[in-house]
Residue frames as qw, qx, qy, qz and C-alpha x, y, z in Angstrom:
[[0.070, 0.192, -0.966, -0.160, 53.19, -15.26, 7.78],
 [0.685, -0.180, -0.279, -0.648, 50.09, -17.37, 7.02],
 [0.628, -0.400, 0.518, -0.421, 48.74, -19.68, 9.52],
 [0.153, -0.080, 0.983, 0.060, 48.81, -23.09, 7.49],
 [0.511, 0.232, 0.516, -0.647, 45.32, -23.07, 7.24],
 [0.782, 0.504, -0.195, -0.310, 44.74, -23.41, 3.01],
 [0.158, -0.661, 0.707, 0.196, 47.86, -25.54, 3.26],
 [0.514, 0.072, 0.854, 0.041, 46.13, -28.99, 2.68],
 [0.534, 0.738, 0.009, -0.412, 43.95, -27.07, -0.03],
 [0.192, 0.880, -0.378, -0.213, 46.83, -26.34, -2.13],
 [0.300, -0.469, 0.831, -0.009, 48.85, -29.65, -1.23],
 [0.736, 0.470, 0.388, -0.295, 45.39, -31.23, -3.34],
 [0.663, 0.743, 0.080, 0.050, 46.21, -29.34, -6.71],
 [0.731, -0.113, 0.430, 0.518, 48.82, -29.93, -8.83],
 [0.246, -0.405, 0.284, 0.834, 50.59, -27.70, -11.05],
 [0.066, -0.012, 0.834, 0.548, 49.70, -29.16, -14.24],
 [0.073, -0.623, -0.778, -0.020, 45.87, -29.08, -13.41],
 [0.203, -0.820, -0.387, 0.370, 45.98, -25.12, -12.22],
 [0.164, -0.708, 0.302, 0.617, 48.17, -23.72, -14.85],
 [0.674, 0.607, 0.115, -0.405, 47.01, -23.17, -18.42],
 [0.790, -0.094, 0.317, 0.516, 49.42, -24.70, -20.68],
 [0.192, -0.552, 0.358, 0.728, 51.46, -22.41, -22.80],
 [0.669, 0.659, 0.010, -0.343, 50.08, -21.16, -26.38],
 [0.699, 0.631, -0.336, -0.003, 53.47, -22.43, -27.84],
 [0.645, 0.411, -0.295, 0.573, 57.17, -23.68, -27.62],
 [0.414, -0.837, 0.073, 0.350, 59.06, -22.35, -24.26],
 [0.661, 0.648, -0.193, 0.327, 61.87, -20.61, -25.83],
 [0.775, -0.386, -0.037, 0.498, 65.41, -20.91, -24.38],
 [0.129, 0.959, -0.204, -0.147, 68.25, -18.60, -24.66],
 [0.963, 0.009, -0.132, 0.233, 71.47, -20.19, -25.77],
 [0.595, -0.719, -0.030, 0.358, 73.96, -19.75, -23.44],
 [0.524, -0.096, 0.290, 0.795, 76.71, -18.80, -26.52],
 [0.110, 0.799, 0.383, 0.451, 74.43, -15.52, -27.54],
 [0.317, 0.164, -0.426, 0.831, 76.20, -12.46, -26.48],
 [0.096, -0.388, -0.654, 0.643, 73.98, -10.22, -23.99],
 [0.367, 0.442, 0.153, -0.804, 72.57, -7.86, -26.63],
 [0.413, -0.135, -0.830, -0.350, 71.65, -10.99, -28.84],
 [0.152, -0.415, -0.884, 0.154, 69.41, -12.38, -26.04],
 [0.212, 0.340, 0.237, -0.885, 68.01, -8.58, -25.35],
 [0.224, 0.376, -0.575, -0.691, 67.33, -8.49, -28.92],
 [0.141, 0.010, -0.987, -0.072, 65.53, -12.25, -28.53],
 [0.062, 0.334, 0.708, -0.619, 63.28, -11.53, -26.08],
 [0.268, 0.341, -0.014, -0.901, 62.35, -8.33, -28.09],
 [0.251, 0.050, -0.720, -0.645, 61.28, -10.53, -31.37],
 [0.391, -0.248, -0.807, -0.367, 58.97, -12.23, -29.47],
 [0.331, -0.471, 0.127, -0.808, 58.04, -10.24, -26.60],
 [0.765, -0.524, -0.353, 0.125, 58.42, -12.00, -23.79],
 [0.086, -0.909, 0.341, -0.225, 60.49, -10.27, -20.82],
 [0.643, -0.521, 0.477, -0.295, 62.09, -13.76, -19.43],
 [0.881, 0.279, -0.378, -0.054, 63.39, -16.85, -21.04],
 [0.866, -0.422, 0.266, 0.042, 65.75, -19.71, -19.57],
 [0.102, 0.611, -0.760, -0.196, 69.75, -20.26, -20.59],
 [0.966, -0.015, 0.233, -0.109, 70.25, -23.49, -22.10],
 [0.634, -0.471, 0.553, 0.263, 73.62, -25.08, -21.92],
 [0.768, 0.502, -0.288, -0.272, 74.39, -25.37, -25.36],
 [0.126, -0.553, 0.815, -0.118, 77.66, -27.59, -23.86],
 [0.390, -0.071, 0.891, -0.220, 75.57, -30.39, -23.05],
 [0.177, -0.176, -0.808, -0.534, 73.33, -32.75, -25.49],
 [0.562, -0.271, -0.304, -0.720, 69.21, -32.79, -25.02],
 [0.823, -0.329, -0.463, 0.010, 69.58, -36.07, -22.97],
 [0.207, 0.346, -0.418, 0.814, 71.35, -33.91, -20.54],
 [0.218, -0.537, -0.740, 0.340, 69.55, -33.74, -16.89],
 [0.020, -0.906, -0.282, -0.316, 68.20, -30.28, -16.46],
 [0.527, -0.756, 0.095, 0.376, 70.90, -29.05, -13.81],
 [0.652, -0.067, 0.453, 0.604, 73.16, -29.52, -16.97],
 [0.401, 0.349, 0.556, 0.639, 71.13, -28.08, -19.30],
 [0.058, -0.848, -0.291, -0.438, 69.79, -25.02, -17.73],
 [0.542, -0.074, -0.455, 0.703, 71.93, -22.92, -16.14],
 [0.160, -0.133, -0.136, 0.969, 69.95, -19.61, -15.45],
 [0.312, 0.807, 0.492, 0.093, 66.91, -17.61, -16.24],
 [0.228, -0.055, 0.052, 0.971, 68.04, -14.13, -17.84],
 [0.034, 0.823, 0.500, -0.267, 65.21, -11.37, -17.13],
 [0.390, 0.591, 0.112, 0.697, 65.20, -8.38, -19.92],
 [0.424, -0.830, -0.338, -0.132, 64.12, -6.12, -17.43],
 [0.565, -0.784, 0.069, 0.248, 66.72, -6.07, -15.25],
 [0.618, 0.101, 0.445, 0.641, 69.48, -6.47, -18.59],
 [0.268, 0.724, 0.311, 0.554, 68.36, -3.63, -19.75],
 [0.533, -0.809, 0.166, 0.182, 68.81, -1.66, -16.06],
 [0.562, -0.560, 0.295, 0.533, 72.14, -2.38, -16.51],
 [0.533, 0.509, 0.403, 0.543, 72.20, -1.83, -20.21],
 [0.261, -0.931, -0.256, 0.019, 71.28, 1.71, -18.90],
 [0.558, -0.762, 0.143, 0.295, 74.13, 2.63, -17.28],
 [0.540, -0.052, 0.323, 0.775, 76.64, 2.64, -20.51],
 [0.445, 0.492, 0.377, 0.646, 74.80, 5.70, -21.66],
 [0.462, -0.763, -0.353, 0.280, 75.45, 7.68, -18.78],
 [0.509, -0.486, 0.089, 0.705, 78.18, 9.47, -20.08],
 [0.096, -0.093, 0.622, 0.772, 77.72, 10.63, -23.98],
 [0.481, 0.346, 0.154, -0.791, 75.17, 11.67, -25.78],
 [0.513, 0.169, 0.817, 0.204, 73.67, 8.50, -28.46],
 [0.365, 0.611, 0.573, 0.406, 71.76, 10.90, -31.07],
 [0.011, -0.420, 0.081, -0.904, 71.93, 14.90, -32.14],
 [0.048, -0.339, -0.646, 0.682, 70.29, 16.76, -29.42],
 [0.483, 0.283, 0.111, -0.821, 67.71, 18.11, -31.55],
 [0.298, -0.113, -0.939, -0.126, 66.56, 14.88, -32.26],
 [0.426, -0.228, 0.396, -0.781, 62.99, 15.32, -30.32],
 [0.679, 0.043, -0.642, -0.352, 62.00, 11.51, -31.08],
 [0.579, -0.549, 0.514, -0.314, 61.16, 9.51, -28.09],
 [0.609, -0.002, 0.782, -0.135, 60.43, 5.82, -29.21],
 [0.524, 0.271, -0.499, -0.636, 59.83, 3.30, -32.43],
 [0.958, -0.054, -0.042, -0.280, 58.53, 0.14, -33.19],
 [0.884, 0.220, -0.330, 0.249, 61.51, -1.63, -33.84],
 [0.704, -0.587, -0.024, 0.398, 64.45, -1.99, -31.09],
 [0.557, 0.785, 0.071, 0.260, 67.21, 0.09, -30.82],
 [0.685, -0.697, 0.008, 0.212, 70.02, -0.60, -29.30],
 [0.353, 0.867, -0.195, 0.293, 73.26, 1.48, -29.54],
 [0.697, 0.319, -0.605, 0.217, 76.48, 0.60, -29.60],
 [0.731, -0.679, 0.025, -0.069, 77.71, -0.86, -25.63],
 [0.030, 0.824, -0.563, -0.052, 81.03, -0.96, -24.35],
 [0.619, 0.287, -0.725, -0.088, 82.55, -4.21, -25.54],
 [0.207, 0.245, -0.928, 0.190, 83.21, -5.37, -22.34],
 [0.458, 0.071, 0.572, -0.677, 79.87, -5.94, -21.67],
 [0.793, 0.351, -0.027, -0.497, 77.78, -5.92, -25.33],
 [0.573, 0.376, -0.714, -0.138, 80.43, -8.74, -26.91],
 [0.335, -0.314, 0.773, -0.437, 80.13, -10.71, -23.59],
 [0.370, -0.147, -0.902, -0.168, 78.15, -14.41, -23.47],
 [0.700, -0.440, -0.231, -0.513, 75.35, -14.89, -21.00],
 [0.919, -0.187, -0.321, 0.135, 76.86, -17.76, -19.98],
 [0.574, 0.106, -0.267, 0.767, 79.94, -15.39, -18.74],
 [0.091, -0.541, -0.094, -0.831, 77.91, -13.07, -17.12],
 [0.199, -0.099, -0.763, 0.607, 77.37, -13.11, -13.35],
 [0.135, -0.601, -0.788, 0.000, 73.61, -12.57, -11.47],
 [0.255, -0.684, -0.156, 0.666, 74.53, -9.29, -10.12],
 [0.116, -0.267, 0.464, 0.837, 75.69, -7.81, -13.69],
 [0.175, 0.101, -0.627, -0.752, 73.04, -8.88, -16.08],
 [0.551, 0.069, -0.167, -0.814, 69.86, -9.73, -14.56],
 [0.434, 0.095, -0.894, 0.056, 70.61, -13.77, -14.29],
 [0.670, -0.351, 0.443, -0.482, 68.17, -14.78, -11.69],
 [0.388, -0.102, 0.907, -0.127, 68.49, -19.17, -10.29],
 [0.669, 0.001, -0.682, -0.297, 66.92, -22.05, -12.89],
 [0.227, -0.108, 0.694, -0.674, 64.82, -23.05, -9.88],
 [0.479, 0.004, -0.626, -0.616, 62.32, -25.64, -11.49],
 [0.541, -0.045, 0.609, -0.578, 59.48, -27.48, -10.28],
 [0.010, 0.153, 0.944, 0.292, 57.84, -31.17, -12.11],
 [0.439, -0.215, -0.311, -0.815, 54.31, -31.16, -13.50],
 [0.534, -0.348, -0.770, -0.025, 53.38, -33.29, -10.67],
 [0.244, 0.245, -0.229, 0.910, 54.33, -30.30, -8.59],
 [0.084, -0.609, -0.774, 0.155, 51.81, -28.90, -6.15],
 [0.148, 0.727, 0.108, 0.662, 50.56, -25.33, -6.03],
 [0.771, -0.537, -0.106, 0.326, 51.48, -25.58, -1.91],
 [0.764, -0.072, 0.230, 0.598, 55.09, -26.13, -3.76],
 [0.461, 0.420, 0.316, 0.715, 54.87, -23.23, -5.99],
 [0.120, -0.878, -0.046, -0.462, 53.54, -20.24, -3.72],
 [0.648, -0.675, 0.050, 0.349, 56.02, -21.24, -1.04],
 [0.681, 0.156, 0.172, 0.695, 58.57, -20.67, -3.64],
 [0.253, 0.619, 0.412, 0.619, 56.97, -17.66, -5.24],
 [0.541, -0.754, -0.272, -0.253, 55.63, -16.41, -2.34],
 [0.636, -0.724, 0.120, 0.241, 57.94, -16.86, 1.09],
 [0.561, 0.033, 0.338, 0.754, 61.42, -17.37, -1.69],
 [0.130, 0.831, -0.143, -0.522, 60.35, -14.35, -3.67],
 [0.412, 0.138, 0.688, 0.581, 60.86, -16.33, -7.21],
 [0.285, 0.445, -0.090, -0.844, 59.75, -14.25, -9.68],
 [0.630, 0.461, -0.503, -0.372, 59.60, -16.92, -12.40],
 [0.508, -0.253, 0.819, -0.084, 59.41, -20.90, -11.87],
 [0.321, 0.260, -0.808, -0.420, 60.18, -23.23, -15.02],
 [0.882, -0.043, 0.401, -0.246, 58.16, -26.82, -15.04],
 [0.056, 0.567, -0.760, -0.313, 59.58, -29.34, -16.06],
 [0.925, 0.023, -0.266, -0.271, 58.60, -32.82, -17.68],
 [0.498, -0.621, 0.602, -0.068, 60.14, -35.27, -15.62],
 [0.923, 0.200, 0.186, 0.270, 60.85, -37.76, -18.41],
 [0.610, 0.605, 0.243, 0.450, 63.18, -35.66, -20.29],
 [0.396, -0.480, -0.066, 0.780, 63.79, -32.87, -18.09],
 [0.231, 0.327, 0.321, 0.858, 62.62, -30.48, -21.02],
 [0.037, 0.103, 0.362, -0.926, 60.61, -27.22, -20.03],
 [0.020, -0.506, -0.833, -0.223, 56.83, -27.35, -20.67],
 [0.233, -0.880, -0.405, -0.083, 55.57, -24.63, -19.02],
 [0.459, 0.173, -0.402, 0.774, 56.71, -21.27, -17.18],
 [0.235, -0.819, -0.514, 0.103, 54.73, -19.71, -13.65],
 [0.270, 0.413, -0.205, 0.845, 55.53, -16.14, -12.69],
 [0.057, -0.318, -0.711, 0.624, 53.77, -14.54, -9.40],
 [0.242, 0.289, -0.144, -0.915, 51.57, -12.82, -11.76],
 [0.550, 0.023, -0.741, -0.384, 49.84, -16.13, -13.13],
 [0.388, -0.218, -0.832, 0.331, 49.76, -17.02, -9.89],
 [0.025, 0.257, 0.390, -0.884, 47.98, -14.24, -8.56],
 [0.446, 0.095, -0.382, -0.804, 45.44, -14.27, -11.38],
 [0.519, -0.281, -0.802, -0.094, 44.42, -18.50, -10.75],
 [0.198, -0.185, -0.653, 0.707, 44.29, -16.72, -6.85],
 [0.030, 0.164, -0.306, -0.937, 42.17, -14.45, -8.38],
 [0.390, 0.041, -0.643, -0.657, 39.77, -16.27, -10.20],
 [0.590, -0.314, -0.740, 0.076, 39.17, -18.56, -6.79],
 [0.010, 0.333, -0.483, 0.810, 39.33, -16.12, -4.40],
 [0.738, -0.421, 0.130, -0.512, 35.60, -17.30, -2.55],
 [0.885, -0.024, -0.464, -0.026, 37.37, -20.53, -2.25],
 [0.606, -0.012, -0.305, 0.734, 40.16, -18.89, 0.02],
 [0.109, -0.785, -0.162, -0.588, 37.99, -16.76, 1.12],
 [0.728, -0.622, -0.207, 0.201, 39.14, -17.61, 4.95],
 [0.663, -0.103, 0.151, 0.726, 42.33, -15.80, 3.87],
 [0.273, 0.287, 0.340, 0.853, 41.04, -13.15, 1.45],
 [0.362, -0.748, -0.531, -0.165, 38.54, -11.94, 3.62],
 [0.560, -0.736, -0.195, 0.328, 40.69, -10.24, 6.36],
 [0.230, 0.964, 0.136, -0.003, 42.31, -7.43, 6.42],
 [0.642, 0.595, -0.324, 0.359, 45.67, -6.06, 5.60],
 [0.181, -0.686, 0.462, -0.532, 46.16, -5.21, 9.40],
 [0.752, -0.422, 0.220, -0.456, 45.08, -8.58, 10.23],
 [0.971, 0.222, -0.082, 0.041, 47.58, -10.22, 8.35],
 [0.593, -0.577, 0.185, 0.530, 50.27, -8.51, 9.80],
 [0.557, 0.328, 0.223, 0.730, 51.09, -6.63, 6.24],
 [0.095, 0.932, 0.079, 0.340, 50.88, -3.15, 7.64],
 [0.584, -0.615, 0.078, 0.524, 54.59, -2.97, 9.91],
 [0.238, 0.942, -0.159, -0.175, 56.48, 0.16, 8.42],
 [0.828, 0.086, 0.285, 0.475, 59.31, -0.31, 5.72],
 [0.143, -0.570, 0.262, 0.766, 61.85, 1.88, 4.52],
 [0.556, 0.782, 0.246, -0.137, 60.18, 3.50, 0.88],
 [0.445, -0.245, 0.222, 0.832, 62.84, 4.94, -1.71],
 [0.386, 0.832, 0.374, -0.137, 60.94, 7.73, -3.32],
 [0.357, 0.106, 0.237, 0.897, 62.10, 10.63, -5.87],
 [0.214, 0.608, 0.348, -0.681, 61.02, 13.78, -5.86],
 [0.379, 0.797, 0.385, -0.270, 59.09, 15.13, -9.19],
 [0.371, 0.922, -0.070, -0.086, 61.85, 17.35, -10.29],
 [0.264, -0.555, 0.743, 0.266, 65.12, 15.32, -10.07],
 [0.441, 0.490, -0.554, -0.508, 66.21, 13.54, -13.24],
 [0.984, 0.012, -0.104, -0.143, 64.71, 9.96, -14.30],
 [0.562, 0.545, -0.579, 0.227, 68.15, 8.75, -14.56],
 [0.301, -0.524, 0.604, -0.519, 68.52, 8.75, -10.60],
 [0.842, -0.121, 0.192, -0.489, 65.39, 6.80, -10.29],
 [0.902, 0.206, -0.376, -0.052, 67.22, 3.74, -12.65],
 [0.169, 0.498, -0.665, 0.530, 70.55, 4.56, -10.45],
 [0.222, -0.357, 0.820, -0.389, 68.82, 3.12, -7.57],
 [0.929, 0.077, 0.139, -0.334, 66.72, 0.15, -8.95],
 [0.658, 0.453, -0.566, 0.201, 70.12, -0.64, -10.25],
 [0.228, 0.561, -0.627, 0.490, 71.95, 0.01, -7.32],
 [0.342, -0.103, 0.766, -0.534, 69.37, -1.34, -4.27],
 [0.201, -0.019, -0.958, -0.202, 67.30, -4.13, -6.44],
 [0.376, 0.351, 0.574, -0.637, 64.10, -2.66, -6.32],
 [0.285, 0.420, 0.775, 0.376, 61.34, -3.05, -9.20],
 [0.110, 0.707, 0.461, 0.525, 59.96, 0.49, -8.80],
 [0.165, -0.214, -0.303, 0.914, 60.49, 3.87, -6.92],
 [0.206, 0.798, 0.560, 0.089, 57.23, 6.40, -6.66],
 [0.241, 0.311, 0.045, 0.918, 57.69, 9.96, -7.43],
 [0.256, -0.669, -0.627, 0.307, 56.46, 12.40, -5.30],
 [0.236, 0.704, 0.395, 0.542, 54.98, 15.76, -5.57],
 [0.059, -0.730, 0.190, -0.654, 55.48, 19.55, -3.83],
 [0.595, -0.446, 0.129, -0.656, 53.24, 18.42, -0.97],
 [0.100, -0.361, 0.905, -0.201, 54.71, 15.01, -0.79],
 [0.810, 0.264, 0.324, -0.411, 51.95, 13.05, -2.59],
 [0.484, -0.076, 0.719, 0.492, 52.50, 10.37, -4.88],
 [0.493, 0.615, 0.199, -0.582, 51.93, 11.22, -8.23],
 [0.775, 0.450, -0.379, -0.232, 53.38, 8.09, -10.44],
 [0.631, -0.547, 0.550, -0.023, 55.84, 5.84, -10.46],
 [0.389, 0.782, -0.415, -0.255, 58.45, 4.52, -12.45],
 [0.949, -0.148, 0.106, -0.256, 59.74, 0.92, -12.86],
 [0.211, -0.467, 0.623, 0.592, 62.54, -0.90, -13.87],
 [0.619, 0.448, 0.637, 0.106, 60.15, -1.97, -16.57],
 [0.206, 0.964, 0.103, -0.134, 60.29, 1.49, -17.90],
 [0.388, -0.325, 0.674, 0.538, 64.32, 0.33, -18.59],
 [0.542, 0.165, 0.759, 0.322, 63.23, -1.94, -21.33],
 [0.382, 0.788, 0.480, 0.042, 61.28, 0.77, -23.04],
 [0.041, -0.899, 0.366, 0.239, 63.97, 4.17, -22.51],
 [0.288, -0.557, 0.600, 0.496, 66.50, 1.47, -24.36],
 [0.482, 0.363, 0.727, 0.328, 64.56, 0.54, -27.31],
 [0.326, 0.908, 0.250, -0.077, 63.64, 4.58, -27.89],
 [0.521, 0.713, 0.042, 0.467, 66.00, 6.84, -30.09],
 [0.181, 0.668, -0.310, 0.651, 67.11, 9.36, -27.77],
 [0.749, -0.321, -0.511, 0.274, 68.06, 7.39, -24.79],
 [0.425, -0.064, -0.358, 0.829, 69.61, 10.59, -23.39],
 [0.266, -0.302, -0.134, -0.906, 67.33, 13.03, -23.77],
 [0.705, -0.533, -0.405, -0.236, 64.88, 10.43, -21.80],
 [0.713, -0.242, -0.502, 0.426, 67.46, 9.97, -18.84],
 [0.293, 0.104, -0.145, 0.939, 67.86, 13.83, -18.80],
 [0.392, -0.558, -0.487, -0.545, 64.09, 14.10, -18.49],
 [0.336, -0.307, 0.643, -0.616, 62.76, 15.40, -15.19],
 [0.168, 0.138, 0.959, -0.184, 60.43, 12.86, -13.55],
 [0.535, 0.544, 0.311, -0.567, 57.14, 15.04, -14.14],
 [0.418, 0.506, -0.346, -0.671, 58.12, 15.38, -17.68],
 [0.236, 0.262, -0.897, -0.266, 59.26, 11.82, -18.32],
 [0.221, 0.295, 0.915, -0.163, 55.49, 10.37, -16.87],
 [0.334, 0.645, 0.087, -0.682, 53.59, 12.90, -18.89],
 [0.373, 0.485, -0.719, -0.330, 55.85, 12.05, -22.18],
 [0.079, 0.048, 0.995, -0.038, 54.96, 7.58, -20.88],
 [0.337, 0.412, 0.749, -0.394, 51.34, 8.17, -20.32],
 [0.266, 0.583, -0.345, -0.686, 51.55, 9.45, -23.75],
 [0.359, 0.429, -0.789, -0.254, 52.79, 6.44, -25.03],
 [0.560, -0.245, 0.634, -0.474, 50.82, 3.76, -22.64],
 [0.895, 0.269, 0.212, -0.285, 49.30, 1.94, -25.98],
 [0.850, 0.443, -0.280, -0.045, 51.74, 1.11, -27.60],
 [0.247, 0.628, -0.638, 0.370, 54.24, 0.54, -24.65],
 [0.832, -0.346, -0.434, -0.003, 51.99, -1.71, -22.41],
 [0.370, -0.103, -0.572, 0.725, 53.29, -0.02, -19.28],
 [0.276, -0.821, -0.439, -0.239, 51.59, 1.66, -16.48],
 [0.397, 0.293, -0.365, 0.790, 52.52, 4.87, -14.40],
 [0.654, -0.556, -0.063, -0.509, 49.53, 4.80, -12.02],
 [0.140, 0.143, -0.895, 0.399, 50.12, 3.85, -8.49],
 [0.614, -0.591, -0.211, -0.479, 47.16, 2.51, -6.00],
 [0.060, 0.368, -0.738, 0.562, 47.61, 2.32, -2.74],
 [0.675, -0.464, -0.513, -0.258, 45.41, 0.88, 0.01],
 [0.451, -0.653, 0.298, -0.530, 44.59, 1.20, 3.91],
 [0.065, 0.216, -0.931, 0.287, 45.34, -1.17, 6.77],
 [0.556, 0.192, 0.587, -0.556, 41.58, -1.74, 6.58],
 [0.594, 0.462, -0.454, -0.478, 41.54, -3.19, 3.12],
 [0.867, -0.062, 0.495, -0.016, 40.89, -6.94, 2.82],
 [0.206, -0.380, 0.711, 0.556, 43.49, -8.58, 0.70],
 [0.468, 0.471, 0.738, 0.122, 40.65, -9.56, -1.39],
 [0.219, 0.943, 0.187, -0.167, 40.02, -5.92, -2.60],
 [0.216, -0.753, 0.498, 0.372, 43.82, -5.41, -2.48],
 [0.605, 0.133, 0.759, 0.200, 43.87, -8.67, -5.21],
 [0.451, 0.731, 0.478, 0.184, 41.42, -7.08, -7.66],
 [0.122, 0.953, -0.071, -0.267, 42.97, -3.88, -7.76],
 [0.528, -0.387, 0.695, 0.299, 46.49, -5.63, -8.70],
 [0.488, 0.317, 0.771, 0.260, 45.07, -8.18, -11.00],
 [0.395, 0.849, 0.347, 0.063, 42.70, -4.91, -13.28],
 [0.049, -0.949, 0.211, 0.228, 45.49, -2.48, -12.97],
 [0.958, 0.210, -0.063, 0.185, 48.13, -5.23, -14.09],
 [0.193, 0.750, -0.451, 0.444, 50.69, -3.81, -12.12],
 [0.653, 0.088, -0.657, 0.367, 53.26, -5.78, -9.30],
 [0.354, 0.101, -0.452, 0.812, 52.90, -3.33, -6.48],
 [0.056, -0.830, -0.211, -0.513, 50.65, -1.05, -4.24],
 [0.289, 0.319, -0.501, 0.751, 51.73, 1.19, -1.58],
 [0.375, -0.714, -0.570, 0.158, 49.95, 0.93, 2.05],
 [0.098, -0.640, -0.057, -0.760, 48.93, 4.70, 3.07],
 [0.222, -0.310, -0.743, 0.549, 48.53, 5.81, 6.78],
 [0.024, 0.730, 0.682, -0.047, 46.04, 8.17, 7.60],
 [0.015, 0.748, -0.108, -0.655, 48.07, 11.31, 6.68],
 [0.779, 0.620, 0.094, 0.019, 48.03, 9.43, 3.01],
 [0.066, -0.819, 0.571, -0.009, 51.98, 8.77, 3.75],
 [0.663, 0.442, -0.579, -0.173, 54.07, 6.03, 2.54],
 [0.541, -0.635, 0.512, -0.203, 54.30, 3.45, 5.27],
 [0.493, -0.353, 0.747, 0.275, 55.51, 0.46, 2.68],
 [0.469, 0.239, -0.647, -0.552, 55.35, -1.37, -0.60],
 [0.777, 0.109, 0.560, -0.265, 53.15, -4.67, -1.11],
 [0.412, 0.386, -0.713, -0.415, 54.47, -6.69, -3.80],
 [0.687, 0.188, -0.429, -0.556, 53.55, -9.65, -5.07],
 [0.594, 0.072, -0.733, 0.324, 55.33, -12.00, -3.27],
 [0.247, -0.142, 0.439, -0.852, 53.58, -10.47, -0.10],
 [0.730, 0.156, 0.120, -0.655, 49.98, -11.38, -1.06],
 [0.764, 0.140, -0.598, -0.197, 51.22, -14.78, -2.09],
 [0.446, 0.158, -0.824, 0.312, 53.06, -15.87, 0.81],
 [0.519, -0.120, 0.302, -0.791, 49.75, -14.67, 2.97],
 [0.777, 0.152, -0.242, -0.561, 48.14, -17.72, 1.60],
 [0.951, -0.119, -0.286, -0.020, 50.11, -20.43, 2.49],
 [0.829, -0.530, 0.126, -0.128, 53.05, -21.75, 5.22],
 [0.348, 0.509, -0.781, -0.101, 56.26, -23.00, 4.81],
 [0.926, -0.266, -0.267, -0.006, 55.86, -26.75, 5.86],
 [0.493, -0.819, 0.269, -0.117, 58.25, -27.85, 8.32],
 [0.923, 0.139, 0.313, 0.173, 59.99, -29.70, 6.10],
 [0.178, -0.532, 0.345, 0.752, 61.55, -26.59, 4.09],
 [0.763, 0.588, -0.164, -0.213, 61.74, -26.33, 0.21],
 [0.872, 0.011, 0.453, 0.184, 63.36, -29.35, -1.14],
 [0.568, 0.726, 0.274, 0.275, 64.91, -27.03, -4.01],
 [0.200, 0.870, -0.191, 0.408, 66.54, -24.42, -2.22]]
């Protein structure tokens, strides 16, 4: 936990002043679109995240009314996963991985014909409509991101209650980024001195057991990424649930799930341009300063790195929401939100 120290910093700037505005339009999802309509949404316009909006209620609706959810492709697609566990979706000599254009194949009704709006957080990926006003501080928004673990926080205009803007801990880590001498009383010290180096249980896969597994437990224990590990017990990738969204838009969804691990990061890092995913891990010592541990994040554009001990063994994950909530305190007040 951070001492408090940047707290008054942070308690300065406001949202609206530290967060670029959006190139366009937030787009909503409407809540009467079945589950592989909104997949299908996302895809057109490449984003991975979008808010439910209530189609029930009129515009002059408060926001509690009119937003009832955020739906994350990512994790919809995880579970999308899991209906093609049993059957094969294209000939086996089909040796296509991937195309440009989605491609999703048929689901079992009681899921693909479902609403959003009838779909529960656990099933489909639904994560809390947990907004914050453009008067908002950035204090307000890395306690959220940060000690809550939001992934994604709406703004909102407080006349109107409409959406204006969306942070993610990734945006936030980049503005952290960009200031880091300013917080340098923080970003200076090391990972051992912040107290991020106590051992955590890792799930890992080995090399030669089948990708499928790997989704089986990001599904099953709500993790964002498992590493794979080689003969000798090195890492030697790692596999996301991002790497969902891409195995259900390619052609021969089985033939990927039946893939070993080696084969199926060989066959990604193949594909890296035109799939905007990485399968590189970095790791870092308990003598790394979270500054160093920042830039590597922020150039690699990846969510995660794994602290190493000095036999170069897994002793936990650092995610994002780690290296934010270093930075600031809860007040003693709580979050007013949750």
């Amino acid at each position: 936990m951070s001492d408090g120290s940047l707290n008054p910093t942070f308690d300065r700037i406001q949202i609206k002043d530290a967060v670029a505005p959006p190139a366009g339009k937030v787009l909503v999802i409407p809540s009467d679109m079945t589950v592989c309509q909104a997949v299908e949404f996302l895809h057109e316009h490449n984003i991975l995240s979008a808010p439910i909006r209530n189609v029930g209620v009129p515009d002059s609706a408060p926001w509690k009314e009119k937003y009832t959810g955020m739906m994350d492709m990512i994790r919809a697609c995880v579970i999308m996963l899991s209906a093609f566990e049993t059957k094969p979706v294209i000939r086996e000599d089909d040796e296509s991985v991937a195309t440009g254009a989605l491609v999703l194949d048929p689901l079992p009704s009681s899921f693909s014909e479902r609403r959003v709006s009838e779909l529960s957080e656990s099933e489909s990926g639904l994560f809390p409509f947990l907004p914050l006003e453009q008067d908002a501080t950035m204090l307000e928004a890395l306690v959220l991101l940060g000690t809550y673990r939001i992934k994604r926080l709406p703004i909102i205009d407080k006349a109107d209650g409409d959406i204006v803007n969306i942070i993610t801990q990734s945006s936030m880590l980049q503005i952290l980024h960009n200031n880091l001498d300013k917080y340098a009383s923080i970003a200076d010290k090391t990972l051992e001195q912040l107290g991020l180096c106590e051992a955590r249980p890792v799930m890992t896969v080995r090399a030669d057991q089948y990708v499928r597994h790997v989704f089986n437990i990001i599904r099953e224990h709500n993790v964002s990424a498992v590493p794979i590990m080689g003969q000798n017990g090195e890492m030697i990738g790692n596999i996301s649930a991002r790497h969902a969204y891409y195995v259900v838009t390619a052609r021969n969804k089985m033939r990927m799930l039946d893939m070993s691990c080696t084969q199926f990061l060989r066959v990604t890092s193949e594909m890296d341009n035109s799939w905007n995913i990485r399968n590189t891990v970095i790791s870092c010592s308990k003598n790394d300063t979270l500054r160093s541990v920042i830039k590597r994040l922020v150039s690699a554009r990846i969510h995660r790195v794994y602290l190493l001990d000095e036999d170069k063994q897994i002793v936990r994950v650092i995610a994002l929401c780690d290296v934010l909530e270093k930075f600031v305190k809860e007040p003693d007040t709580g979050c007013s939100l949750l």
